[in-house]
C-alpha positions in Angstrom: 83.5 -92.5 -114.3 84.1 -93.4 -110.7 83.6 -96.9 -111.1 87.5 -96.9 -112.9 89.0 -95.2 -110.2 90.2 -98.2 -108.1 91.7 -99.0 -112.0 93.8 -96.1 -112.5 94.9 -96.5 -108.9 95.8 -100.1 -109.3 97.7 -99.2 -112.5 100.5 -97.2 -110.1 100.9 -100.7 -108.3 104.1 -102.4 -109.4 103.6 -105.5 -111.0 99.9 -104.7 -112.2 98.9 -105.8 -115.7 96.2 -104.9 -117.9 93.8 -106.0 -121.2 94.8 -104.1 -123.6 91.6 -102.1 -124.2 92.2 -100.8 -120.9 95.6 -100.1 -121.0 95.6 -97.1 -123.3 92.7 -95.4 -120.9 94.8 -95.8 -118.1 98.4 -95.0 -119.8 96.3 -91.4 -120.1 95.0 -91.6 -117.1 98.5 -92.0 -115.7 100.0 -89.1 -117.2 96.8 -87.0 -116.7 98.3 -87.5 -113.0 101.7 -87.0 -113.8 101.4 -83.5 -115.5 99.2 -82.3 -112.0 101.2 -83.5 -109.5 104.1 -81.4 -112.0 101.6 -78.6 -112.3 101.1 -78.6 -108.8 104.7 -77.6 -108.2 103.8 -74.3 -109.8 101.8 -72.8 -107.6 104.3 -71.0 -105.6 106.0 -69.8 -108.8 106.0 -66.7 -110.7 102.3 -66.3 -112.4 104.3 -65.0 -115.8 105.5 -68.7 -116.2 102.8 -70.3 -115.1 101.1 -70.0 -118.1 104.7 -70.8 -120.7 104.8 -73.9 -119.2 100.9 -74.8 -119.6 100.9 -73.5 -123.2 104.3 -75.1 -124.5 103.2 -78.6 -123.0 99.0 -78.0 -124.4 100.5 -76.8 -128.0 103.0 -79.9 -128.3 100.6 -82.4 -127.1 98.6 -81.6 -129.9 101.2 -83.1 -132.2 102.6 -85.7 -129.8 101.3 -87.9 -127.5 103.6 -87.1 -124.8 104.7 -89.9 -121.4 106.5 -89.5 -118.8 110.4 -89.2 -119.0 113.3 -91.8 -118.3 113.7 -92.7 -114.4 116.8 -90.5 -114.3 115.0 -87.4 -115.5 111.9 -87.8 -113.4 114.5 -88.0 -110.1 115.1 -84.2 -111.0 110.8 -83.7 -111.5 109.1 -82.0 -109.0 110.2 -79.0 -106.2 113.6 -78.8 -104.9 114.4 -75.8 -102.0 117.9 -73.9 -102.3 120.5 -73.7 -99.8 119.3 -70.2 -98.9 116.0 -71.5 -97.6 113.9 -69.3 -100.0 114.6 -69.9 -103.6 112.6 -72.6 -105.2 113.3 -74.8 -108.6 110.6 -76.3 -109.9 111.5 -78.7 -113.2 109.1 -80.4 -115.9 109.6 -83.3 -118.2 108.4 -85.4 -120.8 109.1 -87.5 -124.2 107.5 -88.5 -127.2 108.2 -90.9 -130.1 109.8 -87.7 -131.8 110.9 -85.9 -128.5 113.5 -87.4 -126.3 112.9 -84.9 -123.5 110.8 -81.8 -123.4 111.7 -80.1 -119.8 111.7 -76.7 -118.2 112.8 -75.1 -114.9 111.8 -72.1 -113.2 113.8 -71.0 -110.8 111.3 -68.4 -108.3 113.4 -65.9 -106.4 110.8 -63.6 -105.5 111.3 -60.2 -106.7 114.9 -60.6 -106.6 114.8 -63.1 -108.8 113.0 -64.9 -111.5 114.3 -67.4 -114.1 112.4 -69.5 -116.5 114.5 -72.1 -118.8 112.8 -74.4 -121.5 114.4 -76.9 -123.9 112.8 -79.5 -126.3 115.4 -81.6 -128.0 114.4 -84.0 -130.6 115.3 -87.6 -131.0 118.3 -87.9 -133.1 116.8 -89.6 -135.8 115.5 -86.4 -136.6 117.9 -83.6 -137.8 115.3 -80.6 -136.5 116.3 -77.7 -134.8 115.9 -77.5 -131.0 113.6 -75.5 -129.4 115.3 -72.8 -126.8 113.7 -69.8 -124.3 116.0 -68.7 -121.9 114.5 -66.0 -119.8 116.0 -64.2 -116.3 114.8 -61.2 -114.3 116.0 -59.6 -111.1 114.9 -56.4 -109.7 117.7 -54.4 -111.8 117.9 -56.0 -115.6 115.7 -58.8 -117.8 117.6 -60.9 -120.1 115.3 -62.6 -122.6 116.7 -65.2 -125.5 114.2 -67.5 -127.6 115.1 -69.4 -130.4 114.9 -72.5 -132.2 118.8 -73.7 -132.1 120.3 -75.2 -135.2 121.1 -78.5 -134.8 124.3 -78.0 -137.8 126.0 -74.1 -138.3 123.5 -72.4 -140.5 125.9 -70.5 -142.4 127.9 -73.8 -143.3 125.0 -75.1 -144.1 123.1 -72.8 -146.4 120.0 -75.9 -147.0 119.8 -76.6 -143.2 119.0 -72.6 -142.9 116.4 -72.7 -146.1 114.6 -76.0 -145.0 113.7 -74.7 -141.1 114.4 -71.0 -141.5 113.3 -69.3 -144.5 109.7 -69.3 -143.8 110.1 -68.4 -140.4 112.0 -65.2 -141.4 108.8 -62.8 -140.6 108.3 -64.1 -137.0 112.0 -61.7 -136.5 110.2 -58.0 -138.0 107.0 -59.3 -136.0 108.9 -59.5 -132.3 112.3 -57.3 -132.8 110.7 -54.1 -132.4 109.5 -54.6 -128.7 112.5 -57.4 -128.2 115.2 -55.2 -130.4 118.6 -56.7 -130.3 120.2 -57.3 -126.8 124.2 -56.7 -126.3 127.0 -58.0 -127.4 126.7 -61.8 -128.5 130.2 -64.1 -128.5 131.3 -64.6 -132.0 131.7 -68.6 -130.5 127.7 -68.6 -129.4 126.5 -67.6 -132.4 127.2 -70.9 -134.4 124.6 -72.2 -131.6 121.8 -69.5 -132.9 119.5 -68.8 -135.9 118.8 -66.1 -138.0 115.4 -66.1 -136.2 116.9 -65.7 -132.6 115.5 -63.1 -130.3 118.0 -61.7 -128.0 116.8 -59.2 -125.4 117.6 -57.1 -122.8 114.3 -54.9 -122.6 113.0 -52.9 -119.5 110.2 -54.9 -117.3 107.1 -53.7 -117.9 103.7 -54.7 -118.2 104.1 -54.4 -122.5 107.4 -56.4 -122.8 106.1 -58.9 -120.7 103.2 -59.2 -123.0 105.5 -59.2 -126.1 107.2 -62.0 -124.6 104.3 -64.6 -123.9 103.2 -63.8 -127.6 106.9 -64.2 -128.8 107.3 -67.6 -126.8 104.0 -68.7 -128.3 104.8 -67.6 -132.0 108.3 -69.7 -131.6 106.7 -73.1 -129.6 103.3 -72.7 -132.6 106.6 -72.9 -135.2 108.4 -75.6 -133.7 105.7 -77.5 -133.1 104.5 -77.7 -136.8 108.1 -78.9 -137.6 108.2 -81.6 -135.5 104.0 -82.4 -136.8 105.6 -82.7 -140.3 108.3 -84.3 -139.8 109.6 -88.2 -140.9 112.3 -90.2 -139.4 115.5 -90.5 -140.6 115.9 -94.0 -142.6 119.9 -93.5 -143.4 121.8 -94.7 -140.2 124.5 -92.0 -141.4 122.7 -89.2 -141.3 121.0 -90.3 -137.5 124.5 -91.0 -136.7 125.7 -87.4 -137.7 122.5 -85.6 -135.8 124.0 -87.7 -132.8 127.1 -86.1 -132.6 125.5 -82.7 -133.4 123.1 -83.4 -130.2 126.2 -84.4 -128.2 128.1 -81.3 -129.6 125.4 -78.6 -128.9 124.9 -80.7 -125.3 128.5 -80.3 -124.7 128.8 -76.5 -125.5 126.1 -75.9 -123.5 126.6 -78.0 -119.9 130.0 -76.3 -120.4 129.1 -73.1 -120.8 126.2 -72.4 -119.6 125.3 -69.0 -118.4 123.1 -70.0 -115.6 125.7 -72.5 -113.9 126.9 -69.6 -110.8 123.3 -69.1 -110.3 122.5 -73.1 -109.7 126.0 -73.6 -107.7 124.8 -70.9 -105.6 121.5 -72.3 -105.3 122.4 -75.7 -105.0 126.1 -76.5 -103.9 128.7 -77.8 -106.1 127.5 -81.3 -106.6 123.9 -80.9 -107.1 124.4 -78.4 -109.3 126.4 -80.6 -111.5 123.8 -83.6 -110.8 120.9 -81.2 -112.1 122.9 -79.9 -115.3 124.2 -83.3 -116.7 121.4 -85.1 -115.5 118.3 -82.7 -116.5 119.0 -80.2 -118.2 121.5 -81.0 -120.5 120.6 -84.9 -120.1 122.3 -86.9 -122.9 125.8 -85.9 -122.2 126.9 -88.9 -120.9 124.8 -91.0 -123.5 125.0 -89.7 -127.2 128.8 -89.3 -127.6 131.9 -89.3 -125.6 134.0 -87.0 -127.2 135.2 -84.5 -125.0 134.8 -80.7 -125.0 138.1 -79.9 -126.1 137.7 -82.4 -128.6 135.0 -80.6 -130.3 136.1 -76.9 -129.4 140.1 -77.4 -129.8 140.4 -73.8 -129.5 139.9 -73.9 -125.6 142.5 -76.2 -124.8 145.1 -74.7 -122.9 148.6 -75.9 -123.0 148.1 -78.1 -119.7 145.0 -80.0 -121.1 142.2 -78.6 -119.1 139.6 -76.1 -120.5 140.1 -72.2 -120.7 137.1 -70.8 -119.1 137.3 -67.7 -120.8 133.9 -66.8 -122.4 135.5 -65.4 -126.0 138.2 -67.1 -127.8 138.1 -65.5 -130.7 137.4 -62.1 -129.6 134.5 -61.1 -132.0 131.0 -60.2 -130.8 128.1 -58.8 -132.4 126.4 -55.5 -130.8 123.6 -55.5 -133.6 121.8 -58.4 -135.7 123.9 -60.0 -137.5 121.6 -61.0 -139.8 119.4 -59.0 -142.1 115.8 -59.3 -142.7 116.1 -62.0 -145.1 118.6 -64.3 -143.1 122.1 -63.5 -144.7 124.5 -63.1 -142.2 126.2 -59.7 -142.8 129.4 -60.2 -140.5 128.9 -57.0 -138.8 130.9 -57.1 -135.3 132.3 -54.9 -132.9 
C-alpha cells in the first residue's frame, strides 16, 4: 500500500481535494493517525489506563464510526505538563453522528497519584443516558465511581429508569461485591446517578484492580449497545428538552466538580477553567445559557453568587439506596 502514502499525506495539506472514492480511504486513514498520535501520548501514563482507554474507543467504534472532534476540543488533545514539572494530563477525543464528544483524561502522578476520567455524552437528539467512570488513586485511598448518568431524575421519571435501566439491573449484584458501596453520597448528587451506579472506595490491590477493568468494560459493552439501538429524535420538543437536560447535568458538573482543586493545582487558575469548560464539560457555553442558580435555586445565597457548600439539603446516603430491583428505598444517614 505504499504507493498511497504520498495520498494520505497530501490529505493533511490545507486546501487538498479529493474524488470521492478516495476520500473515504483517506478520511480513515486520517483518523487512523489521529487516534496514534493520541495513543502515543500514553505511553508515559499509568499501564492500568492504558488499556480503558484502548478498549472504550475499540468497543464504541464498533457501533460508530468515530472522527475527530471540533477545533476547540482538539486544542485540549494531546500532553500537557503541570506547573510542578512532573504531573502529566494526557486527554482524548472524538464524535460520531450519535456522539457529540467521547473524551477522557488521565492525569499520571506517579505513585502519588493517578486519576483516570471518561465521559461520552450523546448528541441531544438523543435522550440516552451518559456514559461516566471517574476513577482516582494516591498512595493512601482509591476512589472509584462508574455509571451510566441519567440524562432526566430517574425517580421522577419512573419510564426513563425502565427503558435504560431495568435490564441492566444484574450488572449491580455482578460488580458490588468487590466494589461494595463507597461513603456517604450528597442527597443533591444523587439525582445525577442511576440505580446501576458503582461507587467505591476499595483497597488497591491486584483483585480490585481487576474487578475494575471488567466493571468498566461491562458498563462501556452496555452503553454501547444503547447508543447501537438507538433512533433520533424526530419531535423538535423532546430534542429541545434533552438540550437543557445536557446543559443542566453540564452545569452541575463544571460547577461542582470534585476534581477541580486537583486541576487548579495542576494547572493554575485560568487553564484550569480553560480545560473544564472547554474539554471536559464542553457544551456549557453552547447548549443553554441558563445559569447555575437558575437551575439549582437552592444555592443562591442572598447576595447572588453561588454557596459553595457541597450539601444543601443535608441528606446523604451511607448504603445503596437502591435495592436489587432498582426502587429507591430512601435510606439516609
Amino acid at each position: 500500500m505504499e504507493h498511497r502514502a504520498p495520498d494520505v499525506a497530501a490529505f493533511f495539506q490545507p486546501g487538498a481535494t479529493f474524488p470521492p472514492d478516495r476520500r473515504i480511504f483517506l478520511a480513515a486513514a486520517r483518523l487512523k493517525v489521529f487516534r496514534q498520535r493520541q495513543r502515543l501520548v500514553l505511553l508515559r501514563a499509568a499501564a492500568l489506563y492504558d488499556k480503558f482507554v484502548d478498549f472504550a474507543v475499540d468497543s464504541v467504534s464498533r457501533f460508530e464510526q468515530l472522527v475527530e472532534p471540533d477545533e476547540i476540543v482538539k486544542n485540549h488533545v494531546g500532553e500537557i505538563l503541570a506547573e510542578d514539572r512532573r504531573t502529566v494530563i494526557k486527554s482524548h477525543a472524538y464524535q460520531s453522528k450519535k456522539i457529540r464528544m467521547l473524551r477522557s483524561a488521565v492525569i499520571d502522578g506517579g505513585e502519588a497519584m493517578q486519576v483516570f476520567n471518561m465521559a461520552i455524552f450523546p448528541r441531544p437528539c438523543f435522550d440516552l443516558p451518559i456514559f461516566c467512570a471517574d476513577f482516582f488513586t494516591s498512595s493512601s485511598r482509591s476512589i472509584f465511581v462508574l455509571d451510566l448518568n441519567p440524562l432526566y431524575n430517574v425517580e421522577a421519571d419512573k419510564a426513563y429508569k425502565d427503558k435504560y435501566y431495568s435490564e441492566l439491573l444484574p450488572l449491580v449484584k455482578k460488580h458490588s461485591k468487590l466494589l461494595p458501596w463507597g461513603e456517604k453520597l450528597t442527597g443533591e448528587s444523587l439525582q445525577f446517578f442511576s440505580p446501576i451506579v458503582l461507587w467505591s472506595k476499595p483497597e488497591s490491590n491486584k483483585e480490585v484492580d481487576e474487578a475494575i477493568y471488567l466493571a468498566f468494560q461491562d458498563y462501556i459493552m452496555a452503553w454501547t449497545r444503547i447508543i447501537g439501538a438507538a433512533t433520533s429524535e424526530t419531535d423538535i420538543d423532546a430534542t429541545c428538552r434533552n438540550k437543557v437536560a445536557h446543559h443542566r447535568y453540564l452545569t452541575w458538573r463544571a460547577s461542582k466538580d470534585p476534581g477541580r482543586p486537583v486541576l487548579r493545582r495542576l494547572l493554575g487558575e485560568d487553564r484550569c477553567e480553560h480545560y473544564i469548560h472547554e474539554f471536559l464539560f464542553n457544551g456549557l457555553h453552547d447548549l443553554g445559557t441558563s445559569s447555575f442558580t437558575e437551575y439549582f435555586p437552592e444555592y443562591r445565597c442572598e447576595d447572588g453568587t453561588v454557596n459553595t457548600a457541597r450539601s444543601i439539603i443535608g441528606k446523604s446516603y451511607s448504603e445503596r439506596p437502591w435495592n436489587d430491583t432498582g426502587t429507591f428505598i430512601h435510606r439516609s444517614g
